[in-house]
C-alpha positions as CSV (number, residue, x, y, z in Angstrom):
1,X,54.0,43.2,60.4
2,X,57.1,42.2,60.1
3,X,59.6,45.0,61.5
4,X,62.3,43.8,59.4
5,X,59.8,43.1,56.1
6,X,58.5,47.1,57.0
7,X,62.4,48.4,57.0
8,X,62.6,46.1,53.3
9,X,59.9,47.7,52.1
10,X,61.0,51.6,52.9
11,X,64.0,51.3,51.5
12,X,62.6,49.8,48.2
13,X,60.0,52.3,47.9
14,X,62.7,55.1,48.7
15,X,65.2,53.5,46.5
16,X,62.2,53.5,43.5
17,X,60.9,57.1,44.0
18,X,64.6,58.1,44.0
19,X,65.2,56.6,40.7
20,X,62.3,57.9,38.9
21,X,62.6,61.2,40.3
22,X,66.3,60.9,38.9
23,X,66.0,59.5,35.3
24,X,63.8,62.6,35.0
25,X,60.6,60.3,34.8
26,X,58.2,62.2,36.7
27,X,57.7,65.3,34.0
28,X,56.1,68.0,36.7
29,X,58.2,71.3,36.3
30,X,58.0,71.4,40.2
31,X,60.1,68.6,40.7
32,X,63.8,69.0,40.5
33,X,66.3,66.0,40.5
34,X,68.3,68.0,43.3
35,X,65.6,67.4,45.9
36,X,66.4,64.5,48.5
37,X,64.2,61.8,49.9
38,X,65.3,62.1,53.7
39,X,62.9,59.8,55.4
40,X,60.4,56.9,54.1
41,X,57.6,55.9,56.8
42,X,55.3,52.9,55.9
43,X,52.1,51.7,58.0
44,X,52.4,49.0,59.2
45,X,50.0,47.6,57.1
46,X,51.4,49.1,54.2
47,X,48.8,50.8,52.7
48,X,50.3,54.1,53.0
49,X,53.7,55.3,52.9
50,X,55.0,58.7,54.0
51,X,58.1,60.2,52.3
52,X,59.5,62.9,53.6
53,X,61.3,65.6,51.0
54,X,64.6,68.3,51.1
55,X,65.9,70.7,49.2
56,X,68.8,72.8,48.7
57,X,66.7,75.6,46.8
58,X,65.1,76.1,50.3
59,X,61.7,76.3,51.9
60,X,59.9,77.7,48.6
61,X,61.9,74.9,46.7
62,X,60.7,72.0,48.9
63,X,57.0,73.2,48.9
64,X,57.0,73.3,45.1
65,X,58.7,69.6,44.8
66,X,56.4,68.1,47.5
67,X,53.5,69.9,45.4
68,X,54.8,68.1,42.4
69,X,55.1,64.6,43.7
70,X,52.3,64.7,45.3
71,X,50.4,65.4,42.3
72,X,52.6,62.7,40.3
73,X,52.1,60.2,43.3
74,X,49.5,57.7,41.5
75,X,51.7,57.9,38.3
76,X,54.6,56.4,40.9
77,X,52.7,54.1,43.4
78,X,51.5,51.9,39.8
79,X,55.3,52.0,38.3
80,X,56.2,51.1,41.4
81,X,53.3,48.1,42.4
82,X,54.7,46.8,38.6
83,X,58.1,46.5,39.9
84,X,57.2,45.7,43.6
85,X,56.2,42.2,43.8
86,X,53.3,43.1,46.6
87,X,49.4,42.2,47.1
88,X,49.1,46.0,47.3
89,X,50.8,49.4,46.5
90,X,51.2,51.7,49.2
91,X,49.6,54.8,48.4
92,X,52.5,57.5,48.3
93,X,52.5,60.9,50.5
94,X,55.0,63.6,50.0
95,X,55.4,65.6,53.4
96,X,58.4,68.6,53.7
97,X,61.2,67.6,55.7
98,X,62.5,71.1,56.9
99,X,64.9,69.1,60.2
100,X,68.4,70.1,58.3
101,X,67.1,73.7,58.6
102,X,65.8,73.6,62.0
103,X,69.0,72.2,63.1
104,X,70.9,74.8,61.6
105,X,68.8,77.2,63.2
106,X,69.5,75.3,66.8
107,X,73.5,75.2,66.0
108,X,73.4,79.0,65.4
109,X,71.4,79.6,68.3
110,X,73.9,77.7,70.4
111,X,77.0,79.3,68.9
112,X,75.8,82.5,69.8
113,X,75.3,81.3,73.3
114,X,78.6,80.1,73.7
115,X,80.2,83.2,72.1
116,X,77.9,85.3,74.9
117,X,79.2,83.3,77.9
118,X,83.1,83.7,76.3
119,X,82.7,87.8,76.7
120,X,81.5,87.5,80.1
C-alpha cells in the first residue's frame, strides 16, 4: 500500500467519523460531540482502521464514548463506504486515547522534581 494513499485514507475516515459524530448522527447517549478523534490507524490493507478517542469529561467519559462508537461502528463504516469511493470499508475500532493525561501526569512529576532539586 501506498504510504501516501494510507495517510489519504486516515484523514478521510477521521474527517467522516468526525462529522457524523458532530451533526449529532450517531444517536447513542454515550457519545458526546465534545469527544475528540486524536489518532486514525489504518492496515495497510485497509480492512481495519483504528481510531483512537479523548475526552474532556475524563477517563469514565472516554470509556462511555468509545463504548458508544463502538457499538455504532457498522452504522458508520456503511455511511461512510457510501461516501468513500473504495472496493471495501474498513471496519471501524474505537480504542481510548488516555496520552494527554499521561503526559500531564509526566509534566507534574517533572515539576515536582525540579521544585525538589531548587530547595536543595
Amino acid at each position: 500500500m501506498n504510504e501516501i494513499r494510507l495517510k489519504r485514507v486516515e484523514s478521510l475516515i477521521r474527517e467522516k467519523v468526525s462529522s457524523l459524530i458532530m451533526l449529532g448522527d450517531v444517536k447513542d447517549p454515550r457519545v458526546d460531540t465534545s469527544i475528540t478523534l486524536t489518532r486514525v490507524r489504518a492496515s495497510r490493507d485497509l480492512t481495519s482502521a483504528r481510531i483512537w478517542v479523548s475526552s474532556f469529561g475524563g477517563e469514565e467519559a472516554t470509556r462511555r464514548a468509545v463504548t458508544g462508537l463502538n457499538n455504532a461502528a457498522g452504522f458508520m463504516q456503511s455511511r461512510i463506504g457510501r461516501e468513500i469511493q473504495m472496493r471495501h470499508t474498513p471496519k471501524l475500532f474505537f480504542m481510548a486515547d488516555n496520552s494527554i493525561r499521561e503526559g500531564l501526569a509526566v509534566n507534574r512529576l517533572i515539576d515536582e522534581a525540579v521544585s525538589l532539586k531548587n530547595r536543595d
